[in-house]
N, C-alpha and C positions, 0 to 999 in steps of 0.2 A: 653651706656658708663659706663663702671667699675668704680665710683668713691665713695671712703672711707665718711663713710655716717659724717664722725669728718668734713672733708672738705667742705660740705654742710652748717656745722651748724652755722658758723662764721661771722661775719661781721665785718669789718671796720668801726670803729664811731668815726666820726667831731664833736667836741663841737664846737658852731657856738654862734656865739654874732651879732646881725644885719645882719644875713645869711653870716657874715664872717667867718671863718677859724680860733680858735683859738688855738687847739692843738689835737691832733690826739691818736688815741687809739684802742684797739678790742675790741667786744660784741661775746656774743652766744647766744643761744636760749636755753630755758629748760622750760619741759612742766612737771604740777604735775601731771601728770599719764600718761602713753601709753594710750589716749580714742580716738573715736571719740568724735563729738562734744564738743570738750574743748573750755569755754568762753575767755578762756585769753591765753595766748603765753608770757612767762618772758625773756625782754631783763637784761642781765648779763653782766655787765662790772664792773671796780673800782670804788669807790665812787668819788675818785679825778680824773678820766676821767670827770666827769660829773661836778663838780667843779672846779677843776683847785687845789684842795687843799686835804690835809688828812682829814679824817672822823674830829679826835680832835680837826681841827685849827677853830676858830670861824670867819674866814674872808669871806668876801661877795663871792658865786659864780661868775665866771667870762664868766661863756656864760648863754645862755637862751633857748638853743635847742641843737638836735643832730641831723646830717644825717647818717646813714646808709642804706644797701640792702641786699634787699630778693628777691632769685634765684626766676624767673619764671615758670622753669623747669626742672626736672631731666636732660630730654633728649641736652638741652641748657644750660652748666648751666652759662654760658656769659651771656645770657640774664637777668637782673637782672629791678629790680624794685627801684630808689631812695626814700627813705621816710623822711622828714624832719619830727621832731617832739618837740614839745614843752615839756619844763623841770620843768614849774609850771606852778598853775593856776596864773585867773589873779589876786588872790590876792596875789601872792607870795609864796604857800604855792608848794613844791616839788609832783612834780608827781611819783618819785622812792621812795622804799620801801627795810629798812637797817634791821638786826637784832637787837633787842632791848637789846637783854641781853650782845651782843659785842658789844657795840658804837664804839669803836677805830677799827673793822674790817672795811676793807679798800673792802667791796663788795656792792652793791648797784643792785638794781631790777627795770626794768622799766615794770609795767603790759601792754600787750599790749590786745587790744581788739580783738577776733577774727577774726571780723566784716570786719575790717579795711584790714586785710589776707586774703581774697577773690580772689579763683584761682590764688593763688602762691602758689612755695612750698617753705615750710616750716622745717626742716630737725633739731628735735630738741630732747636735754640731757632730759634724763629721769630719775626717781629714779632708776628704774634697774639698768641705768649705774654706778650708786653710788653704788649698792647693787652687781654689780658683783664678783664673788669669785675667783678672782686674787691675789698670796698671794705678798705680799710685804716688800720689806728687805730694808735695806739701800747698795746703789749702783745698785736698781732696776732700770732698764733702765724704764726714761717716754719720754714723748713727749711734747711739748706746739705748739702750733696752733696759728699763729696770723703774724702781720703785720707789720714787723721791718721798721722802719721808712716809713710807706704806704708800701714798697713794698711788691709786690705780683704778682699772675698770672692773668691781667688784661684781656688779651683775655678770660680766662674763670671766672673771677671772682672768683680765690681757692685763699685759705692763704700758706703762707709758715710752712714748719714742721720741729722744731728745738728740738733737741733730745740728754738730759743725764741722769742723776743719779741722785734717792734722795739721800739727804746730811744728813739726820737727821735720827730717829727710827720713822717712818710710823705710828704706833699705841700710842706714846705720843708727846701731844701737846706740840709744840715746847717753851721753855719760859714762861708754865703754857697758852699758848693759842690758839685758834683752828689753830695751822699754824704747815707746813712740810717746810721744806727747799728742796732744789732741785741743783745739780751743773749743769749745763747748762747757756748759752752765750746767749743774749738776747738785745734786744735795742729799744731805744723810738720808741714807736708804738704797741708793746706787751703788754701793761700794760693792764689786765682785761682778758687777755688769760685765756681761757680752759686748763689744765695738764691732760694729760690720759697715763696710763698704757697699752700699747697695746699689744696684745700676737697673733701670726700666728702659729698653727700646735701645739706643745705639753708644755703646761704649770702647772705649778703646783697650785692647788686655798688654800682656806684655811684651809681645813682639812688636807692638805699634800701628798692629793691624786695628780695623773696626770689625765690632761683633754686635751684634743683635739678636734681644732677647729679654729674658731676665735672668739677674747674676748675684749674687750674694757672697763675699768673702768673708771670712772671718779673723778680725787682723787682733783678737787678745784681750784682756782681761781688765775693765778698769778697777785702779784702784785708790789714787785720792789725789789731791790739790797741792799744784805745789802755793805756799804761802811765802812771805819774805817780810822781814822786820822796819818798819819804817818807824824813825825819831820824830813826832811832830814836838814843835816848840811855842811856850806859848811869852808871848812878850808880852812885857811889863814895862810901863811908865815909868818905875821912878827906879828902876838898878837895869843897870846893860847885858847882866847875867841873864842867859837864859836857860829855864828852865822847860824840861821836856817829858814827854813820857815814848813809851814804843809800845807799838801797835803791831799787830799782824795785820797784811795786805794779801788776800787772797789774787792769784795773778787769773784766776779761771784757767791757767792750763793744766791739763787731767794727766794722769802717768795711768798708761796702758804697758802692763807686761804683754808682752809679745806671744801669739798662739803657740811657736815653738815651745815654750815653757812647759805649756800641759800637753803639748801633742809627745815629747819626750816621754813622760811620766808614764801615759798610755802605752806608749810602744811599747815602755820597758815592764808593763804591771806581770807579776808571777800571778796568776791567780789562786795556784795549790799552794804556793808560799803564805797568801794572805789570810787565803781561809785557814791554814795548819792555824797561823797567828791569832784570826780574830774566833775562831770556833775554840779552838785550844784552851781560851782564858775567859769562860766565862763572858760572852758577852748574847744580850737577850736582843736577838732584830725584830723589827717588826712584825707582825704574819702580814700573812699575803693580802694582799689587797686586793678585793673582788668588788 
């Protein structure tokens, strides 16, 4: 079965508070190098998927787990594998991992153990894909991958592929910060989406040469709408006053953190540091999944 290795790599993630249902979102996978034998697998979604809140607000999380799944098989890829998994230890201390030098980026890292991935597959972003030489302009046609409101391709377990234009110039940070904009339609359930640049047959990379082939970049993380306040007013016949209300106008342009963000966070993961942390305090992972 021919299927786009982006479509593989996604999942659907439930923040869950007492194994209930609190609010819905996507993940991906991304591995810090194309190896065998890699210790960890990094679940990627938004950091307020996983809280309920923005990185900056200091309010309590509002779940204490996430469920998601991992395809079983190429050949199947319906068959899928549920994983529930815990969001801190038990002393309250987060099991994901943020960049330090962004606090206000709205990306967040869950390490996953390899241990725990046992004979499933697995179908994950990698620096190449970051590193791919796809050049990019503004009105570059991208993609985002993910799960508008849950829906999706249930019988086989694929996401939906929703598809526009960066909004911004690709090469400077949007606002002074690791962000692109992007014009594409999008809705609750997408938040944490994967952005890729995808190229079929003859593209141009970034020396300005032409290449052919198939190409896949991976340009970052989305993560929500910008909106802006607009006053309607409503006239009246018999007084000159007018009186108004405001309104949110959603502008449909999306705020993508930029792949640096988590490709950073990778480079920098201690593995023996993490596990001292998360085996140290109390915390029950999964078993393996066979």
């Amino acid at each position: 079965m021919a299927i786009d290795p982006i479509s593989l790599c996604t999942t659907p993630v439930r923040l869950l508070k007492a194994q209930q249902q609190v609010s819905l979102g996507t993940a991906f996978f991304f591995l810090r190098a194309e190896e065998e034998g890699a210790r960890y697998v990094f679940l990627v979604t938004n950091y307020h998927v996983l809280t309920g809140h923005s990185p900056m607000e200091t309010a309590s999380a509002v779940g204490d787990s996430i469920s998601f799944y991992i395809h079983k098989s190429l050949e199947s890829p319906g068959q899928v594998q549920q994983v529930i998994y815990p969001l801190f230890t038990q002393d309250g201390n987060p099991l994901w991992l943020t960049n330090p030098r962004f606090p206000e980026a709205d990306v967040a890292l869950i390490p996953l153990a390899a241990r725990i991935l046992k004979d499933c597959y697995i179908q994950c972003i990698g620096q190449n894909w970051i590193d791919m030489p796809i050049l990019l302009r503004p009105a570059t046609s991208v993609s985002m991958v993910g799960y508008p409101y849950g829906f999706h391709d249930t019988y086989n377990s694929l996401p939906i592929w929703k598809t526009g234009s960066l909004a911004s110039e690709p090469e400077s940070d949007f606002q002074g910060k690791p962000l692109l904009l992007v014009d594409i339609s999008s809705f609750r359930g997408m938040s944490g989406s994967p952005v890729f640049a995808v190229r079929h047959g003859a593209y141009e990379t970034h020396e300005g040469k032409a290449a052919i082939g198939s190409a896949r970049r991976f340009l970052g993380v989305f993560s929500a709408f910008q909106s802006i306040s607009i006053k309607r007013y409503l006239e009246q016949l018999a007084d000159t006053s007018r009186i108004g209300v405001i309104s949110e106008e959603n502008l449909q342009l999306g705020y993508v953190w930029k792949a640096s963000i988590l490709s950073e966070v990778v480079a920098g993961f201690d593995a023996q540091a993490y596990e001292q942390t998360v085996f140290g305090r109390g915390v029950s992972l999964p078993p393996v999944i066979q």
